[in-house]
N, C-alpha and C positions, 0 to 999 in steps of 0.2 A: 258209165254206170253199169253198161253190162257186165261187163269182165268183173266190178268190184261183188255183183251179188251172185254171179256166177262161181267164184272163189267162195262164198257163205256157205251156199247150196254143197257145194265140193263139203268143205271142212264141218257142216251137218250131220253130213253122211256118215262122214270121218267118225266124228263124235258120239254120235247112234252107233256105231260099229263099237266102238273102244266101250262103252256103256250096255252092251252084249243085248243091242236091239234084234229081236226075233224075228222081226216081220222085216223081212227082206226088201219088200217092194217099196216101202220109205224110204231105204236107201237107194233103190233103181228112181224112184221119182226126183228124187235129189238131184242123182248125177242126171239125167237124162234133161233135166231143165237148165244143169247148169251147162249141157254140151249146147242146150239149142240157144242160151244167151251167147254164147263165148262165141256163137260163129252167127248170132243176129245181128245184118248190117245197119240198120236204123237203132237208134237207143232208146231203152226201154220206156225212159221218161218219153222222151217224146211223143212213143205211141198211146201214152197213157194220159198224156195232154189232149193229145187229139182225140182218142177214143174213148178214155175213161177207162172201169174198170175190165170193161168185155174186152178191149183191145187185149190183155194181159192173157186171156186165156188162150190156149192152144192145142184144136183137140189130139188127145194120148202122148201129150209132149207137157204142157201144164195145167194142172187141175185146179180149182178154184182155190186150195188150200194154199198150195205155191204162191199162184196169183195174189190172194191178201199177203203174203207175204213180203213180196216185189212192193207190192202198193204200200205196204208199212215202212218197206226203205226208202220208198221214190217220198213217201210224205214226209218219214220222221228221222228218215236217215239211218238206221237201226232198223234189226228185227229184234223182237222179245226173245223171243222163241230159242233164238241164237244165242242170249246174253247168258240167258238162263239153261241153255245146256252146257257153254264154257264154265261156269260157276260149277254147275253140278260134276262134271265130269273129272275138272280142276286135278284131282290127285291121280286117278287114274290116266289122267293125260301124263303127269308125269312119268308116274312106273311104266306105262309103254312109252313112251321117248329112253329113258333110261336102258331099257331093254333095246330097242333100235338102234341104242348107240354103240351095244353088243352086239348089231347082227342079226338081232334076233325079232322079225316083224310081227305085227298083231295077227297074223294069221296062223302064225304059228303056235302063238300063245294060248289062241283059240279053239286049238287043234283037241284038246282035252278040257269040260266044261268044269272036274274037278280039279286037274292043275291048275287053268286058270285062276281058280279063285283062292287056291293057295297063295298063286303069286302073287296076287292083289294083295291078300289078306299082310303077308309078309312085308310089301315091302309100302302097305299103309299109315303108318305113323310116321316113318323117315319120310316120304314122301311130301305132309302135310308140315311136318319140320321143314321142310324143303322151302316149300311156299309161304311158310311165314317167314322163312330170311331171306327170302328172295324178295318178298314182295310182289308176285305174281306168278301168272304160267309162261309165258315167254322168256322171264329173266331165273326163273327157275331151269328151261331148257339150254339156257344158254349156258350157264352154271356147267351143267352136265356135259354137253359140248365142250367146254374148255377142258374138266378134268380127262375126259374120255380121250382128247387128242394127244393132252401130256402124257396119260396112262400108256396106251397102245405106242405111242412113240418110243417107249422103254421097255414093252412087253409085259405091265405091269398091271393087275388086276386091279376093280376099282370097285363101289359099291357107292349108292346113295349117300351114304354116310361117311365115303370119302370128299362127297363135297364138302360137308361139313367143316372137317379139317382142314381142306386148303382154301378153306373162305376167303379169309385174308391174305391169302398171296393169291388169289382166281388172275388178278392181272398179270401178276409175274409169273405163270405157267405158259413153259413154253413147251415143245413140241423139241424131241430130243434130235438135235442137227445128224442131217443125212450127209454121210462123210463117202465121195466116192474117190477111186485112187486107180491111177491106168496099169495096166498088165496087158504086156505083150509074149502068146502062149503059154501063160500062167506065169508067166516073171515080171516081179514089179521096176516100175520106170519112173523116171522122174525129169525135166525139163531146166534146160540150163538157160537161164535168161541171160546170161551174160553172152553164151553162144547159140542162144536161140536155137539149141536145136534138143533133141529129146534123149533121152540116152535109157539103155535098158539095163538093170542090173543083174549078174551071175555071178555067184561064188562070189561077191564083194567085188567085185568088176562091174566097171562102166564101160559098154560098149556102145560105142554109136547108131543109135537105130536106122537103119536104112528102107522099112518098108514104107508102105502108105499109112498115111493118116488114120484112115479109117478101117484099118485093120488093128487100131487101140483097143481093148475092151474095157470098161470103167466099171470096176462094182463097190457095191455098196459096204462099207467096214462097217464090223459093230461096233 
């Protein structure tokens, strides 16, 4: 149970961070409760059997708001608090995932308080388009995630809105095959299975390769 609210605590923060939360220290109380659960050796239920609500507290590690909150999971399985910032935050989780899958992190998006809301602003309706075909936030990232790998596998720029279009093939995108081919001193070579051995070619000539193995170099063709 630690680790699972420990993870919450983390993606909160996360959350408040993408939602251009102000107050920093809600994000440090976050992480700093979710570092002391992830390395607490007893489980949190348990303490909380035994001790009830005060066992939960820990002083300048968790504060009583934290605390109800452990206690809301340990009781109800759930926090609110949590359900209702993934709800809220929903679209703009996307357009930062979208953007990450460019390279490009929330911290840098951050870096200007009017860019950022450009970018929000921009790329908010395809976004929300996003998550009604998706059906959610996770299958909305995954979406992304597949075009993203087809895209850059080809060098091929992509945009929200190219998910759209490959909706119907999301399964059939693949990832453009890495074709590597041996060169020995910049000349390519090729392997003869029938006499198992490797041969190099010059000027349309097959010469017998005589050096070591791993003096082959393999690169990548486009």
């Amino acid at each position: 149970m630690n680790k699972e609210i420990a993870k919450i605590f983390r993606e909160m923060a996360e959350l408040l961070d993408i939602n251009g939360e102000k107050i920093s220290q809600r994000l440090f109380a976050y992480k700093k409760a979710a570092s002391y659960l992830e390395n607490l050796q007893q489980d949190v239920g348990d303490i909380y059997r035994e001790q009830g609500f005060k066992g939960l507290l820990v002083p300048r590690t968790i504060g009583e708001k934290n605390a109800k909150k452990i206690e809301e999971y340990i009781l109800k399985g759930k926090i609110k608090e949590y359900e209702e910032l993934k709800e809220e935050t929903a679209i703009r989780q996307v357009v930062t995932h979208f953007f990450k899958s460019k390279g490009l992190g929330l911290q840098e998006l951050k870096k200007s308080a009017k860019i950022r809301k450009i970018v929000y602003s921009r790329y908010t309706k395809p976004a929300k388009q996003l998550l009604d075909l998706a059906g959610g936030i996770e299958q909305a990232k995954t979406a992304i995630d597949k075009v993203a790998t087809w895209a850059n596998s080809r060098k091929l720029d992509y945009t929200i809105e190219t998910v759209f279009k490959k909706w119907l093939e999301l399964d059939r995108l693949k990832p453009k095959e890495v074709v590597k081919k041996p060169f020995y001193k910049g000349l390519p070579m090729v392997y003869n299975e029938q006499k198992k051995k490797w041969f190099v070619i010059k000027d349309g000539e097959w010469l017998e390769f005589a050096d070591k193995e791993n003096t082959i170099e393999w690169k990548i063709i486009e």
